[in-house]
C-alpha positions in Angstrom: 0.0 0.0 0.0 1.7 2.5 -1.3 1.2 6.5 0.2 -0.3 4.9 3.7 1.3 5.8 6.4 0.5 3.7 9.8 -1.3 5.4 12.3 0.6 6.7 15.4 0.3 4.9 18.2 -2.0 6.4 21.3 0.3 8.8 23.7 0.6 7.3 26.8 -1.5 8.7 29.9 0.2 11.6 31.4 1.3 11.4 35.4 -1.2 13.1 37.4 -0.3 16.1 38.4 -1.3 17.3 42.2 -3.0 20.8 40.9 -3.7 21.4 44.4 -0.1 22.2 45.4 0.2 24.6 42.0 -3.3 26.0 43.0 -1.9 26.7 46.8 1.9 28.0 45.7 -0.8 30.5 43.3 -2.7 31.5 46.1 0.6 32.0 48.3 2.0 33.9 45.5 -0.5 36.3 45.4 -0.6 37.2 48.8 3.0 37.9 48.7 2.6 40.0 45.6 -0.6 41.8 47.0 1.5 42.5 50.6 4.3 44.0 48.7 1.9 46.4 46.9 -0.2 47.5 50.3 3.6 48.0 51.9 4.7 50.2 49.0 1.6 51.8 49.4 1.8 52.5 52.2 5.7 53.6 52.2 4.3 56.5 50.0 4.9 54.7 46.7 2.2 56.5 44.1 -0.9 54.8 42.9 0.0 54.9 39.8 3.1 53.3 40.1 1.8 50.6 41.8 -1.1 50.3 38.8 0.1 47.6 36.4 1.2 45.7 39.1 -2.0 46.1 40.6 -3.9 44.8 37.4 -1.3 41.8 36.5 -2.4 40.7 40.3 -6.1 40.8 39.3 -5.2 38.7 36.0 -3.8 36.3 38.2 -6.6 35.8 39.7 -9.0 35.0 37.2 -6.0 32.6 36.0 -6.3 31.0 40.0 -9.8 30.8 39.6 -10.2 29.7 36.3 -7.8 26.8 37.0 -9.2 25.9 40.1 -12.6 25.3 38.0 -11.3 23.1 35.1 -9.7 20.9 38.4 -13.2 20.9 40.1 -14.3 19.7 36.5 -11.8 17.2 36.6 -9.6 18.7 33.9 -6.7 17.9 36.0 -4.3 18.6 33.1 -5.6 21.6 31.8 -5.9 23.2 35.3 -2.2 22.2 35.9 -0.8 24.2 32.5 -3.4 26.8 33.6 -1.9 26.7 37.4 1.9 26.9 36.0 1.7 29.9 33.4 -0.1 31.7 36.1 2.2 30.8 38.6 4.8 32.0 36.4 3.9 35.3 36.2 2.9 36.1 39.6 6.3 35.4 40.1 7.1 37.9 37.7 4.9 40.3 39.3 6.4 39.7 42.7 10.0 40.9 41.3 8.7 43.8 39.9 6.7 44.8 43.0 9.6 44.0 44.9 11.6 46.1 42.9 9.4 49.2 42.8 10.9 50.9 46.1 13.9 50.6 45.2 13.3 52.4 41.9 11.4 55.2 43.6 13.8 55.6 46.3 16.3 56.3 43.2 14.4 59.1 41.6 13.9 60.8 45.0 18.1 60.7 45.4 17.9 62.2 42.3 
C-alpha cells in the first residue's frame, strides 16, 4: 500500500499532576505579591506606580480561579498548564513589585 502511512500509536496517559499544590503556591504567590503592593503603598509609593502591578495581580486571579474550575471539573491537566503559566507570572509580578521601592527611592536621590 503505497502512500499509507500507519497510524501513530496512542500517547501514553500523562502522570497526574497534584493541581492542588500549584493552585496553593498560586494562592501564596498572590498574597506575597498583593502584601508587597499594600507595603509600598503605604511607604508612599504612588498609585500609579503601583497600577500595572496592581492589574497583572487581578489577571492572576482570574488565572487562579479559572484553574481551580477546570480541576473541580476534573480537567486535571488543563488546570495544571493553567496553574503553571499563572504561577509564572505572579512570580514575575512579585519581582517587579519587589523592585518598585527601590526604583522610587532612586528618583527621590535624584
Amino acid at each position: 500500500m503505497w502512500g499509507c502511512v500507519p497510524p501513530e500509536p496512542p500517547q501514553p496517559p500523562q502522570p497526574p499532576v497534584d493541581v492542588s499544590k500549584q493552585l496553593a503556591a498560586m494562592e501564596e504567590c498572590i498574597a506575597r505579591a498583593q502584601g508587597a503592593i499594600n507595603a509600598a503603598a503605604a511607604a508612599g509609593i504612588s498609585a500609579g506606580a503601583l497600577a500595572p502591578a496592581s492589574s497583572s495581580i487581578a489577571d492572576i486571579q482570574d488565572a487562579l480561579d479559572e484553574a481551580t474550575k477546570l480541576a473541580q471539573q476534573g480537567k486535571q491537566q488543563e488546570a495544571a498548564e493553567r496553574a503553571t503559566q499563572g504561577l509564572a507570572e505572579c512570580e514575575k509580578i512579585a519581582s517587579m513589585v519587589a523592585k518598585i521601592p527601590s526604583r522610587a527611592g532612586k528618583r527621590i536621590r535624584e
